[in-house]
C-alpha positions in Angstrom: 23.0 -14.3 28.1 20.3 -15.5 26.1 19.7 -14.8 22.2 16.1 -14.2 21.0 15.7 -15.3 17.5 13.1 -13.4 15.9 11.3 -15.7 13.4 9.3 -13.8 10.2 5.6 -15.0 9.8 4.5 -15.6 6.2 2.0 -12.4 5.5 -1.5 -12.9 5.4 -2.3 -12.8 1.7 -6.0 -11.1 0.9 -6.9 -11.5 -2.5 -7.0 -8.5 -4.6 -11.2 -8.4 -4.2 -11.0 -8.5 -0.5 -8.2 -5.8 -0.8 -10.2 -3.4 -3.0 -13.4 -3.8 -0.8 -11.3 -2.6 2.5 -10.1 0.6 0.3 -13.4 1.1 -0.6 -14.5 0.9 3.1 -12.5 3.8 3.7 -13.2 6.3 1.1 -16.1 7.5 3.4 -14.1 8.4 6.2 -11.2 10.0 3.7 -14.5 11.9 2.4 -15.8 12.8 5.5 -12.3 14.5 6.3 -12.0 16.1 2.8 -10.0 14.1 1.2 -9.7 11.7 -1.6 -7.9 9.4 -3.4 -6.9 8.6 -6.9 -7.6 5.4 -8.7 -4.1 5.6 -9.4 -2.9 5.8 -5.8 -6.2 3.2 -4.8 -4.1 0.6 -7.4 -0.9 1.5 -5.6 -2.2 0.6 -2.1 -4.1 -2.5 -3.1 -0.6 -3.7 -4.4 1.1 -2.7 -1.1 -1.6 -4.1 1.2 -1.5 -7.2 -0.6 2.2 -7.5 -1.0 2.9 -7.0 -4.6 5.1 -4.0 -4.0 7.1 -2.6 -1.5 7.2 0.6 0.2 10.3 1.4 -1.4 9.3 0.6 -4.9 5.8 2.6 -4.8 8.1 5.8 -3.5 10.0 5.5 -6.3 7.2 5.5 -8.6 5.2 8.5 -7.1 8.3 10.5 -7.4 9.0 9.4 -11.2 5.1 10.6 -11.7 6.0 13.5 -9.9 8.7 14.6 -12.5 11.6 13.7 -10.3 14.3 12.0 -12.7 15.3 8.9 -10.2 18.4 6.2 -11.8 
């Protein structure tokens, strides 16, 4: 049998500029369907786009904002 090695490719790093302009190209369409989005969660996603945070770690800080007491 044969083994397939699965090999991790570096992530394409944007820098933070190239990051916020791609937000910003969707805050029309988020408008157009009613919705929009905090500066706040704008600086979260530009950090987890770009690689700065993780999923898990920008969970765990909108529940602490959200009240929830995590350890």
């Amino acid at each position: 049998m044969g083994c397939a090695v699965l090999v991790a490719m570096p992530a394409l790093r944007k820098t933070e500029a190239e990051t916020r302009a791609a937000v910003a190209q969707m805050e029309p369409i988020m408008a157009i369907e009613g919705r929009q989005m905090s500066d706040r969660d704008k600086d979260l996603l530009v950090d987890l786009i770009r690689g700065v945070i993780t999923v898990g770690e920008v969970a765990v800080i909108i529940a602490r904002e959200a009240g929830y007491e995590l350890d």
